[in-house]
ZADO-1210 file (C-alpha; in nm, 4 decimals, padded with zeros to 6 digits):
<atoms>
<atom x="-05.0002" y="-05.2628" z="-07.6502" code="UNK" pos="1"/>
<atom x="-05.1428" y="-05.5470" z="-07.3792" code="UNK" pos="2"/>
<atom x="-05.0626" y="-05.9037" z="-07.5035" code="UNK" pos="3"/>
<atom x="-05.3106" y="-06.0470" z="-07.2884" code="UNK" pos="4"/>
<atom x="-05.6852" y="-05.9585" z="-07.3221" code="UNK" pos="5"/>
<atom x="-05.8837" y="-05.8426" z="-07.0095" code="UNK" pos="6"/>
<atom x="-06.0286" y="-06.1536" z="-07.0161" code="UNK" pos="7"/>
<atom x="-05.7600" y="-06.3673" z="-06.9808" code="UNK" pos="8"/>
<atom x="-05.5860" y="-06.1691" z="-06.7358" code="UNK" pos="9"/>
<atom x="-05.9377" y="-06.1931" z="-06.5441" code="UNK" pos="10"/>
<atom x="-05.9053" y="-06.5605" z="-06.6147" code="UNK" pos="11"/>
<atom x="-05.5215" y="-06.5980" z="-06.4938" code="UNK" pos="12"/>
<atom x="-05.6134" y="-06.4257" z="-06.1670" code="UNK" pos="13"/>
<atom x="-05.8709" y="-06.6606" z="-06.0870" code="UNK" pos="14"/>
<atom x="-05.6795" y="-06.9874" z="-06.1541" code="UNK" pos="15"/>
<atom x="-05.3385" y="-06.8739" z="-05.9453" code="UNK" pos="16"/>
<atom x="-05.5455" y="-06.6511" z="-05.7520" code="UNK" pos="17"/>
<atom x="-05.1973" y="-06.4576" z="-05.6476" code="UNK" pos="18"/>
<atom x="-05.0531" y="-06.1167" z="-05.7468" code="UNK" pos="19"/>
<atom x="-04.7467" y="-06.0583" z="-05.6532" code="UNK" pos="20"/>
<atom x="-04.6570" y="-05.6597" z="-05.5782" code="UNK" pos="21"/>
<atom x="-04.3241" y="-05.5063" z="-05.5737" code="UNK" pos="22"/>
<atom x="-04.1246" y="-05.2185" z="-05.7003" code="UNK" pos="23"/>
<atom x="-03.7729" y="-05.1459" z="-05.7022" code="UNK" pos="24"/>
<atom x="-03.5530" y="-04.8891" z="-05.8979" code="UNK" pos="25"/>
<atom x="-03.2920" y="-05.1359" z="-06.0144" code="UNK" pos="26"/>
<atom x="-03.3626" y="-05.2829" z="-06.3433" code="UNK" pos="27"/>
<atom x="-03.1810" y="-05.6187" z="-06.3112" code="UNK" pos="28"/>
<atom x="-03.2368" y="-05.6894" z="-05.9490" code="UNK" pos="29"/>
<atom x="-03.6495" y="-05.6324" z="-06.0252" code="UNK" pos="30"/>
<atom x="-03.6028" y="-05.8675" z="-06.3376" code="UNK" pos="31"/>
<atom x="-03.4078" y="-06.1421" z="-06.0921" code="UNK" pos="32"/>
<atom x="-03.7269" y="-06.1131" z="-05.8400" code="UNK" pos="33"/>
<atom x="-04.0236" y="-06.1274" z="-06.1447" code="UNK" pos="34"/>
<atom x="-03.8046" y="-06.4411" z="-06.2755" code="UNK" pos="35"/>
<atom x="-03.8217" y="-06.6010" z="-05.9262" code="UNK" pos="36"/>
<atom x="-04.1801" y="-06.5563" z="-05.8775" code="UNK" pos="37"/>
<atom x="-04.2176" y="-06.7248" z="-06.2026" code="UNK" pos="38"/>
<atom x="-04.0539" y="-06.9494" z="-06.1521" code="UNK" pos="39"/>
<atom x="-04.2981" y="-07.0214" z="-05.8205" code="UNK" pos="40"/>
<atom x="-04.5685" y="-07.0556" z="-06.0255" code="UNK" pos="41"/>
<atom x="-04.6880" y="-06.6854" z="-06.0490" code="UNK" pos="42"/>
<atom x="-04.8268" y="-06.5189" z="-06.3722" code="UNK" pos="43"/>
<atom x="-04.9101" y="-06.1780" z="-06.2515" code="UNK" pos="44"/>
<atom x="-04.7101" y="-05.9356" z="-06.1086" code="UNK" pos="45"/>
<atom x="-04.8314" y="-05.5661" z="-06.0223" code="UNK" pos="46"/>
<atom x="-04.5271" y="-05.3306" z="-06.0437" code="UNK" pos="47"/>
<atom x="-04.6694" y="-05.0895" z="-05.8093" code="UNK" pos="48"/>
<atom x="-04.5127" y="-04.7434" z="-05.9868" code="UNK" pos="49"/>
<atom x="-04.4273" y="-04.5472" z="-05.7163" code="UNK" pos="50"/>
<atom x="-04.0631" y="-04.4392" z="-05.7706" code="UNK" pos="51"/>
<atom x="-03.9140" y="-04.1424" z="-05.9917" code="UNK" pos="52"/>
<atom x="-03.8840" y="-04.2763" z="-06.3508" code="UNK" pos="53"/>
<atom x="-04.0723" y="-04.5811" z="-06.2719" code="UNK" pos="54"/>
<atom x="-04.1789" y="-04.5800" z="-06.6181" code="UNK" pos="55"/>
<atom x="-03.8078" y="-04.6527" z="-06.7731" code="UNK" pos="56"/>
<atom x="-03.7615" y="-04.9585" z="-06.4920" code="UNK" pos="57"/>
<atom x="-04.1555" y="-05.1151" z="-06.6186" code="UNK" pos="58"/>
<atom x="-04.0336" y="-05.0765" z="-06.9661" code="UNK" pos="59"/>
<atom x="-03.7592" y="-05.2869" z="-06.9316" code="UNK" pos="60"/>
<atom x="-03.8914" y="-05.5536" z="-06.7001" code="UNK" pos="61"/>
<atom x="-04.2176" y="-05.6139" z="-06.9722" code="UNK" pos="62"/>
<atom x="-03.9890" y="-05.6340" z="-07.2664" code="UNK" pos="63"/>
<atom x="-03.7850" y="-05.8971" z="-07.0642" code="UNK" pos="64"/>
<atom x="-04.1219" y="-06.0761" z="-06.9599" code="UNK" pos="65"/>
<atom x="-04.2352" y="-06.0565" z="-07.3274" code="UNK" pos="66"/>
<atom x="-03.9182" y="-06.2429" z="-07.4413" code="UNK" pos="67"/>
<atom x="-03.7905" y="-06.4717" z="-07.1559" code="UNK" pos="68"/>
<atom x="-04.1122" y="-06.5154" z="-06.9326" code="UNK" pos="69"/>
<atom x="-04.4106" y="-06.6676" z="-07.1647" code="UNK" pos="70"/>
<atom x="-04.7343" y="-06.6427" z="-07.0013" code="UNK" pos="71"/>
<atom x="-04.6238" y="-06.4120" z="-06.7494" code="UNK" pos="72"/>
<atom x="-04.8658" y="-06.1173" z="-06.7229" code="UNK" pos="73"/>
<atom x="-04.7451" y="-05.7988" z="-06.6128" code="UNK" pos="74"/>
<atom x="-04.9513" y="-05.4981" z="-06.5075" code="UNK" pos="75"/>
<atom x="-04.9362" y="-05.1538" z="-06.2987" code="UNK" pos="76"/>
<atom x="-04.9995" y="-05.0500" z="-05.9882" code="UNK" pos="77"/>
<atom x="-04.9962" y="-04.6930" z="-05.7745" code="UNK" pos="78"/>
<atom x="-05.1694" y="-04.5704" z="-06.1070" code="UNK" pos="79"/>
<atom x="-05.3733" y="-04.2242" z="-05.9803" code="UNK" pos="80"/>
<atom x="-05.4244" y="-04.0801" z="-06.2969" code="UNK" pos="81"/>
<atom x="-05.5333" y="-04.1154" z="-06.6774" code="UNK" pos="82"/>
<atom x="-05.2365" y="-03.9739" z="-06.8135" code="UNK" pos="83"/>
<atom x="-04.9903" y="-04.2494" z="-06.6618" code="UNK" pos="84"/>
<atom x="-05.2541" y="-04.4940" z="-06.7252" code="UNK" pos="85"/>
<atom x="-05.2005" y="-04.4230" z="-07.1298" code="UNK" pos="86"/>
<atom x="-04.8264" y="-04.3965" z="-07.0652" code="UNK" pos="87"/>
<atom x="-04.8150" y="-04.7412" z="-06.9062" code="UNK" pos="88"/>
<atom x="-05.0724" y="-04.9106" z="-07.1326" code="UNK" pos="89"/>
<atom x="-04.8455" y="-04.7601" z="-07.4379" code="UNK" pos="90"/>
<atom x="-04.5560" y="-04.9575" z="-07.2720" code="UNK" pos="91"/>
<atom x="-04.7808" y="-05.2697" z="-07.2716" code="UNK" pos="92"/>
<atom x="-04.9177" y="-05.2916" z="-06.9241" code="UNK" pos="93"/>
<atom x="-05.2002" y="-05.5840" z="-06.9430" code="UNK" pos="94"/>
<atom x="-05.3477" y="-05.4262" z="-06.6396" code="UNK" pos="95"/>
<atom x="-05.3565" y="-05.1423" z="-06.4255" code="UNK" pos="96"/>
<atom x="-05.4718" y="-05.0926" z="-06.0697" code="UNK" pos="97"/>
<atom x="-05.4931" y="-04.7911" z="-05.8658" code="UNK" pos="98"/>
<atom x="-05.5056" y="-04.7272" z="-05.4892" code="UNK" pos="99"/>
<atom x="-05.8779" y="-04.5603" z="-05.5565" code="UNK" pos="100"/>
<atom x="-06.1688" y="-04.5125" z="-05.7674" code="UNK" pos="101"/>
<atom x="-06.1369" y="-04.2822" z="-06.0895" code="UNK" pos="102"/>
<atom x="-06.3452" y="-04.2524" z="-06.3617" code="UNK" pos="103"/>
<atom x="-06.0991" y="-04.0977" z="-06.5730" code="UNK" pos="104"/>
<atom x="-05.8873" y="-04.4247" z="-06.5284" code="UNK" pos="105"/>
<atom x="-06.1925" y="-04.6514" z="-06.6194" code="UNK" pos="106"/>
<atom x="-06.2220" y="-04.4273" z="-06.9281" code="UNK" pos="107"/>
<atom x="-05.8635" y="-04.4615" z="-07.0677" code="UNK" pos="108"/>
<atom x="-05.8525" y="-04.8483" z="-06.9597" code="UNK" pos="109"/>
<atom x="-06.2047" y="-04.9076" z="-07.1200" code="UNK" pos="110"/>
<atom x="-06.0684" y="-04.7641" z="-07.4748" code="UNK" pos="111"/>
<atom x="-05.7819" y="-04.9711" z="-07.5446" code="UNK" pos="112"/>
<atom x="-05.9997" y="-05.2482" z="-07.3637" code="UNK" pos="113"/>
<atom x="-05.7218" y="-05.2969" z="-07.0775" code="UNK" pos="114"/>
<atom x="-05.8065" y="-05.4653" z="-06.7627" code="UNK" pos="115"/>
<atom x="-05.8242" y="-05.2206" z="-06.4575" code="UNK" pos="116"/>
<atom x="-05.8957" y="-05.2847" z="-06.0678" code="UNK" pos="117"/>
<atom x="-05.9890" y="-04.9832" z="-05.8943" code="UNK" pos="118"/>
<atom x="-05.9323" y="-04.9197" z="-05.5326" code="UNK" pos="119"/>
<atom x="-06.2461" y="-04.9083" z="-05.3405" code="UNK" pos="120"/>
<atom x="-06.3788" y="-04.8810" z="-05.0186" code="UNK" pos="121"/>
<atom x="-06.7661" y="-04.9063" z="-05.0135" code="UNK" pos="122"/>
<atom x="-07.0446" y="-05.0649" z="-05.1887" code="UNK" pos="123"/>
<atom x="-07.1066" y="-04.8018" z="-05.3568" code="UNK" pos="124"/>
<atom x="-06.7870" y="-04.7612" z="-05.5282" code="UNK" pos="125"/>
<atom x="-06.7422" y="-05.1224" z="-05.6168" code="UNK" pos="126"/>
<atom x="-07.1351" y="-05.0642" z="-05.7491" code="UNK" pos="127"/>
<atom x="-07.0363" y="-04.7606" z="-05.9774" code="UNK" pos="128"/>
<atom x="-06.7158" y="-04.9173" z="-06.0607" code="UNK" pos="129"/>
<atom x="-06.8731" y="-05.2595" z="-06.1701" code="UNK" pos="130"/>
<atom x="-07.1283" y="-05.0344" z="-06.3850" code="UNK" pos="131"/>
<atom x="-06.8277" y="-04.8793" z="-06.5374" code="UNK" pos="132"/>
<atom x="-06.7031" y="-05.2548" z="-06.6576" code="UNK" pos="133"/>
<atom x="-06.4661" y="-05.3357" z="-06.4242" code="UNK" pos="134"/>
<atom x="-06.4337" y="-05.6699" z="-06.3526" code="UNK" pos="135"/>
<atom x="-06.1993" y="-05.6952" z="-06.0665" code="UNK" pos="136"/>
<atom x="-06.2406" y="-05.4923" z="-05.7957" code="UNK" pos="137"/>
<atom x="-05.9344" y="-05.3933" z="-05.5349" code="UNK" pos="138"/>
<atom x="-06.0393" y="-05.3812" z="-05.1393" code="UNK" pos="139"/>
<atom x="-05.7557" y="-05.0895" z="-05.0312" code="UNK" pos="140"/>
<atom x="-05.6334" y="-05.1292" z="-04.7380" code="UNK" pos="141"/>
<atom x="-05.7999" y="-05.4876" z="-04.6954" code="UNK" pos="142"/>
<atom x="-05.6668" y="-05.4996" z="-04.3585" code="UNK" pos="143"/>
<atom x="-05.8678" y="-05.1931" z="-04.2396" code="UNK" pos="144"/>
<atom x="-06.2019" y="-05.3917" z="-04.4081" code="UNK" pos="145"/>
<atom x="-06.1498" y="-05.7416" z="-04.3366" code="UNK" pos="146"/>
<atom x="-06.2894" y="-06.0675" z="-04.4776" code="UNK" pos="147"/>
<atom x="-06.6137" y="-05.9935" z="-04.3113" code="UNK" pos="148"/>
<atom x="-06.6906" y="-05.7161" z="-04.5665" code="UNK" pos="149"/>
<atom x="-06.6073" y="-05.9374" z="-04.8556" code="UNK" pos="150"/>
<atom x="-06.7824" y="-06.1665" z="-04.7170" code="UNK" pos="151"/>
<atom x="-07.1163" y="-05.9129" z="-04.6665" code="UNK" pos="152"/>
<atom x="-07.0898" y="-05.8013" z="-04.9903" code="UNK" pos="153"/>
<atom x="-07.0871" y="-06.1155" z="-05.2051" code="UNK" pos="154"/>
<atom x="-07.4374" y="-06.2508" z="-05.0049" code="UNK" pos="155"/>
<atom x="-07.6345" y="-05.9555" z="-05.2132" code="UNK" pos="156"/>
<atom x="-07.3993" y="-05.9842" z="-05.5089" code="UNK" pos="157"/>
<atom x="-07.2008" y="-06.3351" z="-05.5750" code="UNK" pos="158"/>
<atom x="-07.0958" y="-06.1930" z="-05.8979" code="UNK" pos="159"/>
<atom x="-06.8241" y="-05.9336" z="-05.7563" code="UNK" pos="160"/>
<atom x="-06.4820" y="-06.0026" z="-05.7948" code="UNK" pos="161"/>
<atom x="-06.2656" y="-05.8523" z="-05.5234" code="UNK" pos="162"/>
<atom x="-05.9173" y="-05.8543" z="-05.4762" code="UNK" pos="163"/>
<atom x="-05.7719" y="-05.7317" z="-05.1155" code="UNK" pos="164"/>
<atom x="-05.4584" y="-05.5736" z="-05.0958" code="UNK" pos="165"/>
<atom x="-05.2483" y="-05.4247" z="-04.7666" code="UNK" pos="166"/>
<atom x="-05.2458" y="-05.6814" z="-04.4842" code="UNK" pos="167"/>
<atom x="-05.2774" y="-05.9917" z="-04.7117" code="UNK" pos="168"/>
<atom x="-05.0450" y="-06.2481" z="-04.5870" code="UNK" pos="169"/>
<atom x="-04.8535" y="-06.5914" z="-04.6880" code="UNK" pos="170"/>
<atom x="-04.9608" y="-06.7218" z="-04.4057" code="UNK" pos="171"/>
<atom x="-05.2566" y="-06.9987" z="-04.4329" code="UNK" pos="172"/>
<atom x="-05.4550" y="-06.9306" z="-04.1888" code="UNK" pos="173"/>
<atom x="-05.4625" y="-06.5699" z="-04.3059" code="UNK" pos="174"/>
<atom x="-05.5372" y="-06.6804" z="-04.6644" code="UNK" pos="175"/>
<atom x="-05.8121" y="-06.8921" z="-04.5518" code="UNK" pos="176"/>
<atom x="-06.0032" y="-06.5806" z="-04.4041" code="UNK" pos="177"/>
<atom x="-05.9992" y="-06.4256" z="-04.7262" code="UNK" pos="178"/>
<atom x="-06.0726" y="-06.7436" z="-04.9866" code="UNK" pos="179"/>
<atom x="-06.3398" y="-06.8434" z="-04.7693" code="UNK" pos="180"/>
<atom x="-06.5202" y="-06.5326" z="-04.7650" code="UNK" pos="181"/>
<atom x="-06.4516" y="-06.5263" z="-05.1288" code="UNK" pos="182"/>
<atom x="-06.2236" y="-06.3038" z="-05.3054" code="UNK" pos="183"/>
<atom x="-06.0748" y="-06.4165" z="-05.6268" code="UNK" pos="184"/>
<atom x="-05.7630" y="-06.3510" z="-05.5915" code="UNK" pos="185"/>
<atom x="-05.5027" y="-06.1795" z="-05.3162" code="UNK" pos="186"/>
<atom x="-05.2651" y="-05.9041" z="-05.3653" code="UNK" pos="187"/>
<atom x="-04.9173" y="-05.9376" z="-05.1512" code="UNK" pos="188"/>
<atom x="-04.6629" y="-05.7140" z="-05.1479" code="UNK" pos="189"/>
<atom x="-04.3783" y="-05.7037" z="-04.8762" code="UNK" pos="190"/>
<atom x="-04.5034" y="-06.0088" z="-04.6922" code="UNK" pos="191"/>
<atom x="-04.4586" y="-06.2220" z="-04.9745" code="UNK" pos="192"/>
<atom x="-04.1094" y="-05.9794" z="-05.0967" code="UNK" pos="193"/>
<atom x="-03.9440" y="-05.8988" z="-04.8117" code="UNK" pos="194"/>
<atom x="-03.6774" y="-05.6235" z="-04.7271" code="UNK" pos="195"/>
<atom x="-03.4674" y="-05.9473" z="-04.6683" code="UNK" pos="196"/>
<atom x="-03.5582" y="-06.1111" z="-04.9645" code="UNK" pos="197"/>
<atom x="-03.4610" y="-05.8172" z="-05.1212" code="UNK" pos="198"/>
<atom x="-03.1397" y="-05.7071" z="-04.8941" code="UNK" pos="199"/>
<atom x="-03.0166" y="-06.0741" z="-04.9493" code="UNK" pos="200"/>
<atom x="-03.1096" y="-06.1537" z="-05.3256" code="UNK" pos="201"/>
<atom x="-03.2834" y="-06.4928" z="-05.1504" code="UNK" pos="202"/>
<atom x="-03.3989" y="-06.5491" z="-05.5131" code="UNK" pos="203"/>
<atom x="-03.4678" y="-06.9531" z="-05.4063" code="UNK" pos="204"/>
<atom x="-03.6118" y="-06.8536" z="-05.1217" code="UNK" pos="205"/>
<atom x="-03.8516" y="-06.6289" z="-05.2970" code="UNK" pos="206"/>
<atom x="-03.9465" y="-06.8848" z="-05.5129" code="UNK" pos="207"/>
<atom x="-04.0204" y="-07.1715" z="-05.2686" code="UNK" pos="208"/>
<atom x="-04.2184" y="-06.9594" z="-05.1196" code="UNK" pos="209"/>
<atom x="-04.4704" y="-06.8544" z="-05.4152" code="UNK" pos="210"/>
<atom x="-04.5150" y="-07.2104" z="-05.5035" code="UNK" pos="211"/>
<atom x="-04.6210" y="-07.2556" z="-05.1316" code="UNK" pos="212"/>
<atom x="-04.8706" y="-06.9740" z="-05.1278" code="UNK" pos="213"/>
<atom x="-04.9826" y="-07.0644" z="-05.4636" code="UNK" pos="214"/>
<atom x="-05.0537" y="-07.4331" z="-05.3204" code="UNK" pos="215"/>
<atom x="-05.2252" y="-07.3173" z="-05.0161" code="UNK" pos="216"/>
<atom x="-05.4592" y="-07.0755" z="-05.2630" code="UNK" pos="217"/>
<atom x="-05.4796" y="-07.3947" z="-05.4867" code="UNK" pos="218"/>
<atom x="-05.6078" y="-07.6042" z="-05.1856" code="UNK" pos="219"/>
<atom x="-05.8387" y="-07.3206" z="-05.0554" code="UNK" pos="220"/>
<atom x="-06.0374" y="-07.2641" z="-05.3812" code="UNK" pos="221"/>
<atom x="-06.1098" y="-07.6621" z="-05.4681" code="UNK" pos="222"/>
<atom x="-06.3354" y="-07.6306" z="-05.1002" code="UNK" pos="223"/>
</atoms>
């Protein structure tokens, strides 16, 4: 089961205000990367499911987060149904997130009282989804929306949470557009793990630059 509540992984996205995504099929190189962005600061890392037995590789990397990586809260992404909701939440998941809005998801979260971030793409959806207790919404892909829909939607309703992922960057000027409009936290995926990162095991590298972003979100959310 979850070892973190829904609140507290609610609460540990607001304070780092950074989720890291990545996948990879090989066990001990995804363990090396989860360890580096730990190292950086990071607690929260989406392992975005997308790959045949993806479920074997999340299995190991949570039991190796549970023992060598206190505080370190891992979740799932790429989650499109109930049924691999339950699987992953059997394996422990703390959170799941899916690329769009299903009420069969919010169901199966809402039972074992797991933390899930649907996809969603109007205010509608974030609307039913809210009503449906979720507490984070996802903007998917938040580069086709832009900060200027966040932005519009927290004037009527300061309460949402939103999280945009796809076209989220490290850089700060890029990070800027989104705190200010006022998302609680960013997803990044390849910009923040790179092919290189990956291709060249830059484990350092990986970590310097999570504790940079993580400063830069720090910076952004104190104005």
């Amino acid at each position: 089961m979850a070892q973190y509540s829904r609140i507290e992984v609610f609460n540990t996205m607001n304070e780092t205000g950074l989720v890291p995504l990545f996948y990879h099929s090989d066990v001990d190189l995804a363990k090396n990367i989860l360890k580096a962005c730990y190292n950086g600061g990071a607690r929260l890392m989406e392992f975005t499911a997308r790959g045949d037995f993806a479920f074997e590789v999340f299995s190991e990397l949570n039991k190796y987060a549970i023992k060598e990586l206190p505080g370190m809260v891992l979740g799932v992404g790429s989650v499109t149904d109930a049924a691999a909701a339950s699987l992953y939440m059997q394996m422990g998941a703390n959170f799941i997130v899916t690329p769009s809005f299903r009420e069969d998801i919010a169901i199966a979260c809402n039972r074992r009282k797991v933390m899930w971030s649907p996809g969603c793409g109007s205010l509608k959806e974030i609307n039913t989804a809210e009503e449906l207790g979720c507490e984070v919404v996802k903007l998917f892909p938040g580069a086709t929306y832009g900060a200027g829909f966040v932005k519009a939607i927290k004037g009527p309703q300061p309460w949402t949470n939103v999280m945009p992922t796809g076209g989220v960057t490290t850089e700060e000027d890029n990070l800027a557009a989104w705190f200010n409009a006022g998302v609680t936290c960013v997803g990044i995926g390849s910009k923040l793990i790179s092919k290189d990162v990956i291709a060249n095991k830059d484990y350092k590298g990986l970590e310097a630059t999570v504790k940079q972003t993580i400063a830069v979100i720090k910076k952004l959310k104190k104005k």
